[in-house]
BAVEXTI-341163 format. One record per residue (C-alpha): x, y, z. Coordinates in pm, whole numbers, padded with zeros to 5 digits, always signed. Each point is the difference from the previous one (the first is absolute). Example, Ala and Ser with C-alpha at 12.3 -4.5 7.8 and 13.67 -1.06 7.14 Angstrom:
! BAVEXTI-341163
+01230-00450+00780 +00137+00344-00066 
END
This chain:
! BAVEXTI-341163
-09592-02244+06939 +00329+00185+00019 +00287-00169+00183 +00227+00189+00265 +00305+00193-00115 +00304-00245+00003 +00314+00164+00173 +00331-00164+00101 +00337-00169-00133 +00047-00277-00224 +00247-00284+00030 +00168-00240-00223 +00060-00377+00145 +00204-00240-00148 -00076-00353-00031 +00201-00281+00248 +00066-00311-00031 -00028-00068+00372 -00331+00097+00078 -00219+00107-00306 -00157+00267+00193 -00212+00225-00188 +00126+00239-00271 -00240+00275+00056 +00074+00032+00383 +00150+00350+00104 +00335+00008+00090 +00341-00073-00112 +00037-00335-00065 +00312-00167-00156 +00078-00328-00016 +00398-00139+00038 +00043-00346-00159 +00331-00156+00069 +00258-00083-00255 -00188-00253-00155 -00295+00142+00014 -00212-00126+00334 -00061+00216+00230 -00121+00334+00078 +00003+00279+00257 -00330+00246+00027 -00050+00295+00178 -00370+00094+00052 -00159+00357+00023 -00389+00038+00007 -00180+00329+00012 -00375+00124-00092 -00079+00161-00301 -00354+00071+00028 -00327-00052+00186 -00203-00268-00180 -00201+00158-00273 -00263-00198-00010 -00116+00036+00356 -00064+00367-00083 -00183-00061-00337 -00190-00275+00137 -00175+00246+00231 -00026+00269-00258 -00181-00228-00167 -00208-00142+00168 -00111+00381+00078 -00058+00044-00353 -00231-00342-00026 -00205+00018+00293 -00320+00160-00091 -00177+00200+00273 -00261-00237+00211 -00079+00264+00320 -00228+00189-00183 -00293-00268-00148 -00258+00337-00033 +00152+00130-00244 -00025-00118-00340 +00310-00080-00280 +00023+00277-00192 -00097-00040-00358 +00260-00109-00278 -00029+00283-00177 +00072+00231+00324 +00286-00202+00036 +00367+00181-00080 +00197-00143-00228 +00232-00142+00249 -00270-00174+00214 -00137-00171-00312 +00368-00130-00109 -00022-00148+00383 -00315-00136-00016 +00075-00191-00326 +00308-00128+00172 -00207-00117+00288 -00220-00178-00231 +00333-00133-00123 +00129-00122+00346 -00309-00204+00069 +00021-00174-00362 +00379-00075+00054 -00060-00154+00345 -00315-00218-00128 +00267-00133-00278 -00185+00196-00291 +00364+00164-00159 -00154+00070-00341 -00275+00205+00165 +00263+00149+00261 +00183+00125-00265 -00277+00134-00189 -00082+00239+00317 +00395+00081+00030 -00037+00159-00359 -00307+00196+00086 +00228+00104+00290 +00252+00090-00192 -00178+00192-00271 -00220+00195+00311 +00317+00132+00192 +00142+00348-00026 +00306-00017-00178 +00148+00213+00343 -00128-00319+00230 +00352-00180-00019 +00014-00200+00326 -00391-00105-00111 +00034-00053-00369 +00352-00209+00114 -00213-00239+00250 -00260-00070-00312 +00298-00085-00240 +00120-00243+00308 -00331-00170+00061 -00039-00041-00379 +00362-00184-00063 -00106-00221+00370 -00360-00091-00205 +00276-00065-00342 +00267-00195+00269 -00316-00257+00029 -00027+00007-00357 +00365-00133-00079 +00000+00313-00246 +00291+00153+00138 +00114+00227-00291 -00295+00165+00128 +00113-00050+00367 +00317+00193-00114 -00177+00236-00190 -00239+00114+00301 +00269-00024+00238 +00245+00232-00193 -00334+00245-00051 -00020+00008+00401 +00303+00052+00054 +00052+00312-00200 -00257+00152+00240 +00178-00133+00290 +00340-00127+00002 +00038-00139+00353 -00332-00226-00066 +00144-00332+00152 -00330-00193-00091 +00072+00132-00369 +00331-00114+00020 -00018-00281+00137 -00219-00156-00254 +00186+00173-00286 +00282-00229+00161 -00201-00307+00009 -00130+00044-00361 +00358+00069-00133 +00094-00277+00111 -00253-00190-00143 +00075+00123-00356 +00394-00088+00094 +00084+00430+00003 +00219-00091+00285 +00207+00348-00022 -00356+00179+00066 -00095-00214+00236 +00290+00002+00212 -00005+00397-00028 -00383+00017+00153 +00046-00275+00289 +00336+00225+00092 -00160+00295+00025 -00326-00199+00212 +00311-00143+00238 +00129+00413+00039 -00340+00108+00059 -00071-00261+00240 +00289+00073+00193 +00159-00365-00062 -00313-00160+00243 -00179-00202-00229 +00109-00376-00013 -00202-00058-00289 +00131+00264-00241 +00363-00070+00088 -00047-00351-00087 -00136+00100-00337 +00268+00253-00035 +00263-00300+00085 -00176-00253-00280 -00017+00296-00228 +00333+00128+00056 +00129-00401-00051 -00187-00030-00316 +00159+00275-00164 +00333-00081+00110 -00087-00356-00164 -00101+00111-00299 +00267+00281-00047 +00250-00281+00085 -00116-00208-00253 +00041+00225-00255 +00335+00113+00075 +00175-00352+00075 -00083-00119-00365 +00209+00337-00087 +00233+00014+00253 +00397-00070-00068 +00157-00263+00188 +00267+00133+00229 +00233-00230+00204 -00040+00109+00336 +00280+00163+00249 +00354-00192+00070 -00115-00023+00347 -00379-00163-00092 +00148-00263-00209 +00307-00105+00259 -00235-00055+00260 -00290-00156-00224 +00346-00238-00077 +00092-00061+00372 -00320-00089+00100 +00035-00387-00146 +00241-00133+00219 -00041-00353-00224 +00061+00177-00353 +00125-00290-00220 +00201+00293-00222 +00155+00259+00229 +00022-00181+00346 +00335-00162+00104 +00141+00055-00375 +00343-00098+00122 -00089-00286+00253 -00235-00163-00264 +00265+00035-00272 +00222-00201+00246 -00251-00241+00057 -00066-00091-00376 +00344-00002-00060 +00022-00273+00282 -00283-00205-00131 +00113-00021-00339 +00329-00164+00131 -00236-00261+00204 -00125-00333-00132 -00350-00048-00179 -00012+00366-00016 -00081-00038-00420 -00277-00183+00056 -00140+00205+00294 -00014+00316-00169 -00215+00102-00269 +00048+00303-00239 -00157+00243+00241 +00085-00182+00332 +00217+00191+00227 +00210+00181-00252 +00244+00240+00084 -00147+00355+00070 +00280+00167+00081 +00234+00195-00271 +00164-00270-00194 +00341+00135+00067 +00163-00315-00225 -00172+00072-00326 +00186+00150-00236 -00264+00295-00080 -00184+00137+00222 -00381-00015-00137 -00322+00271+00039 -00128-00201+00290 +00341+00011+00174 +00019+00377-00053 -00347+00065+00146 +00105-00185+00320 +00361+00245+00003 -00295+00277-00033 -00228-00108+00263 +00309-00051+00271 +00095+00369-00117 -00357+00115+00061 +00014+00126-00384 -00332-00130-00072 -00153+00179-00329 +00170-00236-00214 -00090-00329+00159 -00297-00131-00231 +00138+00129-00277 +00311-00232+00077 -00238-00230+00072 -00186+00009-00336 +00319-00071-00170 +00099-00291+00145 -00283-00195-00037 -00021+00156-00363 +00286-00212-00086 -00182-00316+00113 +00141-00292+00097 +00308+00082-00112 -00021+00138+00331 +00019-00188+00378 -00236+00220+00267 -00306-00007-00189 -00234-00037+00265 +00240+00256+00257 -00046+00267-00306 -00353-00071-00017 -00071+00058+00364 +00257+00300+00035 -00206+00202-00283 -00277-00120+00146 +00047+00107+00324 +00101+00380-00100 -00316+00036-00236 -00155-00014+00292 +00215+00208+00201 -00063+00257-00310 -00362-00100-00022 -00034-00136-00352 -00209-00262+00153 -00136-00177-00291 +00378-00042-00100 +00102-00095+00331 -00321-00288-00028 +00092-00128-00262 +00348-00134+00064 -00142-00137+00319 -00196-00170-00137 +00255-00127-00242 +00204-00129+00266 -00295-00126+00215 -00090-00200-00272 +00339-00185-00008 -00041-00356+00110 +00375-00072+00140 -00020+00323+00191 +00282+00059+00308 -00194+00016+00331 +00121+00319+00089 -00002+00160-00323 -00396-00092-00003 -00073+00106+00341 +00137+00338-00103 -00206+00071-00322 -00312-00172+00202 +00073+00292+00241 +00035+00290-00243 -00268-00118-00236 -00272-00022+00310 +00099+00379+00139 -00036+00128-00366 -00329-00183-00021 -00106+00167+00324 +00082+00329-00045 -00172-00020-00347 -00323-00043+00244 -00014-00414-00111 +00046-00144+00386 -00133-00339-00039 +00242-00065-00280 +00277+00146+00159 -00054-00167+00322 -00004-00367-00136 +00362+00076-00158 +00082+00076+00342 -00115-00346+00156 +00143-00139-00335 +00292+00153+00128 -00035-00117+00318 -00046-00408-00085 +00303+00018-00191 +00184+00126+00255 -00113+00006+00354 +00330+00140+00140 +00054+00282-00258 -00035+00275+00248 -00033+00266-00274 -00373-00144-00089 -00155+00110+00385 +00230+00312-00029 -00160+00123-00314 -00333-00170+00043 -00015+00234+00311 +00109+00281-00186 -00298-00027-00243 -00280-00053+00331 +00159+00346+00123 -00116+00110-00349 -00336-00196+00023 -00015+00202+00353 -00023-00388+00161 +00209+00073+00280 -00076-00339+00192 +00120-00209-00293 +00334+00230-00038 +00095-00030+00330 -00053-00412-00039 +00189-00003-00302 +00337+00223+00137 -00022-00204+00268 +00044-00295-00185 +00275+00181-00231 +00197+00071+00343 -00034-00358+00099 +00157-00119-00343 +00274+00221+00036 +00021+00229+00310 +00280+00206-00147 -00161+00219-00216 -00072+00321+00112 -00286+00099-00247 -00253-00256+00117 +00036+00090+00411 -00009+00377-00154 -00352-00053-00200 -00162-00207+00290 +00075+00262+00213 -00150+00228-00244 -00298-00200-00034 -00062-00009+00373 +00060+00370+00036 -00275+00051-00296 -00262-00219+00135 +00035+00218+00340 -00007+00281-00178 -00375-00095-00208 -00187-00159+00305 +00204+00280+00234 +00115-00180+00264 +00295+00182+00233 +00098-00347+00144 +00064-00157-00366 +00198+00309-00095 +00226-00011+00302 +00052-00396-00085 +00044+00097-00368 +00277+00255+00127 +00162-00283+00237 +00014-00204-00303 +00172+00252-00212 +00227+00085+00326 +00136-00403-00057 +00056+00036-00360 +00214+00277-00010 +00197-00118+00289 +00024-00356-00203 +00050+00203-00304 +00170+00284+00016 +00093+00066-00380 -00330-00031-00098 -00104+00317-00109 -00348-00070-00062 -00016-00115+00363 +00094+00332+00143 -00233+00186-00270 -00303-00174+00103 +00056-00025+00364 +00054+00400-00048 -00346+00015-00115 -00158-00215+00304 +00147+00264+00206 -00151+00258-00148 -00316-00160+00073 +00082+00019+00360 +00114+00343-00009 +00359-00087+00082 +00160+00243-00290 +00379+00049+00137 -00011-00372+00000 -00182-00031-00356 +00266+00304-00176 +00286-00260+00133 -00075-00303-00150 -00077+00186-00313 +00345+00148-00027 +00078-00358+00087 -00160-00123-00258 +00171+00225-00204 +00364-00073+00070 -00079-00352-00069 -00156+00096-00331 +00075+00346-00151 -00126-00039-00336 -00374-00113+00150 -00160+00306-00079 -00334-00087+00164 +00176+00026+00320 +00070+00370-00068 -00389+00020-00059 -00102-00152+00349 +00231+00200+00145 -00169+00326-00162 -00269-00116+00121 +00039-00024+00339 +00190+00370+00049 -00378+00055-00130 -00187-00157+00226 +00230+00056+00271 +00100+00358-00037 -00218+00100-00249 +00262+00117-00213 -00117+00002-00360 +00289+00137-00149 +00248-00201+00154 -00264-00343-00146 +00017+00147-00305 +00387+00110-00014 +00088-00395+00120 -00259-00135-00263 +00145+00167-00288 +00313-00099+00101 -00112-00395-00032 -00069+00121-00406 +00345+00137-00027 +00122-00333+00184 -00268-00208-00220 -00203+00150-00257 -00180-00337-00073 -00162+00010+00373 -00351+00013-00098 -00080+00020+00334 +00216+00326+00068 -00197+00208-00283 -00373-00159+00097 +00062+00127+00408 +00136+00311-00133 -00265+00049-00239 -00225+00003+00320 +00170+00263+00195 -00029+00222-00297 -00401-00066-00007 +00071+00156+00377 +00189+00247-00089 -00259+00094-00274 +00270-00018-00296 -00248-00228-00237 +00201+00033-00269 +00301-00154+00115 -00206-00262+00161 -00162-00073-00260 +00399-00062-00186 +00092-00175+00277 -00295-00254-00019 +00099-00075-00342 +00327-00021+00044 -00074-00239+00269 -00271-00190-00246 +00289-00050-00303 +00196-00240+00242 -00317-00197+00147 +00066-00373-00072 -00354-00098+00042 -00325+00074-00098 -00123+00022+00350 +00323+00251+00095 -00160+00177-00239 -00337+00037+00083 +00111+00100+00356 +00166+00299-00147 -00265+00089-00217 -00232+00025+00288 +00243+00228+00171 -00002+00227-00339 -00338-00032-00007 -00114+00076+00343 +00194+00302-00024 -00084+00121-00289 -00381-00053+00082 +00005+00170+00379 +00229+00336-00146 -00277+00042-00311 -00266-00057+00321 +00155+00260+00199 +00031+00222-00248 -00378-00016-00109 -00108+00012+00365 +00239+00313+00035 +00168-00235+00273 +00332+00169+00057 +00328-00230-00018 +00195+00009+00238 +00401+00028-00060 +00126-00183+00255 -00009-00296+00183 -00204+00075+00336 +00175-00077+00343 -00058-00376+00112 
END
């Protein structure tokens, strides 16, 4: 049962966060979060491979099966005139009729006479008895066997989809995910990319690895703190922060209170204390210092600051500010268990400032989240929430964390809510735009996307410093195919902001998709590492076009480059299904003689 010859090109995708499309469609595909990480651009390219196999085979076979019934004169000839061929299919027949009747043990049995009857010279025949034999195994649950059989088959015919396929299955079985993920590749090639079945076993396959890999490589990883321009706008995105927010204006306001009556007895040791630099003391302390740093953007230094502070105790005032600070930049840095733990310290504080509790409620439930515990993380949320309805910052990031959860409806709800509790901050008009521009984007609806793009049109007139605005309203453009428009509001975008590096990346990737221009994407991309050389996301698109370009080994250095700054397990496994998928369809190729190609084809 020989399959057809596979011919064609092979293409690399790479995974978005805007639509999870398939990784194993053909095409360039890149995706083009914004600066915070949210959204995505993808260009789409689909092309056949091959003819499906199987239709082919299925007829060869079924010529090889069918025994002659228009001559009923004439007698069978006797075994022993028989060639040695015809007896090898005869005991597979025999074979056929025990497998269908449920009788494996006895199938098999007639498989092995097969096998032992065939002429060594029979390959396509002696590979369809080694098949039948690991299906009659399959049935068995033996599937070292399975594999065993299958690999046999295979070595008479490589292109034997039916062999491969159930290698697949049964290496996945046994948890040999890199095998498995090798055999349903080369079954997606060799099917041309038609089958929905085998590219969702490709897609679980590929996810599983990338899991597991991830898993492995977190424990090991190094913590790095991310980019300047991550952490200042992980920092501006709490509008109610009760540490860096209105240092000046609160410091003014304590002052004032302290000169008021019954203010002794109203406050208690962690009640509204002063978070701004205390300017009057007569040294400055480690918590003080990390506060100079953070206004500086000089943030390497700020938990160790941090950490000696509250090592001196309570010789010390700030406790519970130091606590939260560190806190808060564990997590930025993705020491998570770290970052839990003085959370929870300060959670579990009974005299607790409103504001101060809101805020670790908030960062506590989005670590929770992303560490794939929703429930939890969502009732610190409404925690959040009871304690204080009017803290806009709880819809903002609550909404933040649906995007994540891909629950557009409830994102929307929740920025809308943010906007009503405080209407001048750009961020949450930005991401509810954004959400509404994804959600037309999934279900495909033209008329959502042109009220997503209206909606982006009022922000950026509202706000016209907002640089995320302009990037992401760039990207709905795209969509539409307006690209003179899309390349201004990125430079836009990029006045506002020059250090974003991700900025320089969507703009790469639009001269891509919009002139095709791979050299000029990769010349502007590289330029975002010179600019940033923490922008994880610069070396993972990158890493992509070099997959195009055929360059695997730099691909494969980009990949981990972009893996070493991953903050989270699930970054992480997203990249190591990019590595992986790569890896797996160039070792494909190159066993199916499938030629390369070294250039990105025209869109």
């Amino acid at each position: 049962m020989a399959s057809d010859e596979g011919q064609g090109g092979l293409n690399f995708s790479l995974k978005s966060v805007l639509e999870g499309w398939s990784k194993w469609q053909i095409g360039l595909a890149v995706g083009a979060p914004i600066a915070l990480g949210l959204a995505g651009i993808w260009y789409y390219k689909r092309s056949k491979l091959v003819e499906n196999p199987e239709k082919k085979k299925t007829k060869t076979d079924d010529k090889k099966g069918k025994t002659t019934k228009s001559e009923p004169v004439k007698s069978p000839p006797k075994e022993e005139e028989l060639s040695p061929l015809n007896k090898a299919q005869t005991a597979k027949d025999k074979g056929n009729k025990y497998f269908k009747d449920g009788k494996y043990d006895e199938a098999i049995y007639c498989y092995n006479q097969a096998i032992d009857l065939c002429p060594p010279e029979n390959h396509q025949d002696l590979s369809t008895f080694y098949q039948n034999r690991a299906a009659a195994y399959e049935h068995l649950k033996n599937f070292e066997k399975v594999i065993e059989d299958c690999t046999q088959a295979l070595k008479y015919n490589a292109k034997y989809v039916k062999a491969l396929t159930r290698r697949a299955k049964a290496c996945e079985q046994i948890g040999d995910l890199t095998t498995a993920l090798e055999d349903v590749t080369a079954v997606c090639i060799l099917e041309g990319f038609q089958n929905h079945m085998t590219l969702q076993m490709a897609d679980r396959v590929l996810k599983d690895l990338g899991k597991r890999k991830a898993q492995e490589a977190f424990q090991k990883r190094k913590p790095t703190m991310p980019s300047q321009q991550f952490v200042r706008s992980y920092l501006a995105s709490f509008t109610q922060d009760p540490i860096l927010c209105n240092q000046s204006e609160r410091a003014i306001t304590t002052q004032s209170q302290s000169n008021g009556p019954d203010t002794q007895s109203e406050q208690t040791e962690n009640d509204q204390q002063e978070i701004a630099v205390n300017h009057n003391s007569k040294e400055e302390s480690s918590y003080d210092t990390a506060l100079e740093k953070i206004k500086r953007q000089e943030y390497s230094e700020v938990i160790s600051l941090c950490t000696a502070h509250l090592d001196q105790g309570s010789a010390n005032s700030h406790l519970t500010e130091a606590t939260l600070l560190r806190g808060t930049f564990f997590f930025l840095k993705g020491e998570f268990d770290k970052a839990l733990q003085d959370f929870n310290q300060i959670l579990d504080k009974n005299d607790l400032d409103t504001k101060m509790k809101v805020n670790a409620l908030i960062k506590r439930g989005s670590l929770l989240i992303q560490q794939e515990k929703k429930q939890e993380g969502l009732v610190d949320f409404r925690t959040a929430e009871e304690t204080d309805s009017d803290n806009s910052d709880v819809y903002h990031h609550r909404g933040h964390q649906a995007i994540q959860m891909d629950d557009l409806d409830d994102a929307v709800k929740n920025f809308k809510i943010s906007i009503s509790k405080n209407p001048d901050f750009p961020i949450s008009h930005v991401q509810k735009s954004y959400a509404e521009h994804r959600k037309a984007a999934i279900i495909q609806s033209q008329s959502q996307l042109i009220e997503a793009i209206k909606s982006y049109e009022a922000t950026v007139e509202k706000f016209p410093e907002c640089a995320d605005g302009h990037a992401l309203y760039a990207q709905a453009l795209c969509d539409l195919g307006k690209f003179d428009d899309a390349d201004e509001e990125f430079q836009k975008a990029i006045t506002l902001e020059p250090d974003n590096a991700t900025v320089l990346v969507h703009r790469g990737l639009l001269k891509l998709q919009w002139k095709q221009n791979v050299d000029e994407a990769v010349k502007m991309i590289n330029q975002a590492i010179e600019l940033d050389d923490k922008c994880e996301y610069a070396y993972e698109v990158l890493g992509t076009l070099e997959v195009q370009r055929g360059d695997m080994n730099k691909a494969v250095e980009l990949f981990n480059k972009a893996i070493s700054l991953c903050r989270t397990e699930n970054e992480m496994s997203h990249l190591y299904s990019l590595l992986n998928a790569a890896q797996a369809q160039l070792k494909v190729a190159r066993n199916l003689g499938i030629q390369i190609p070294m250039g990105i084809p025209p869109m």
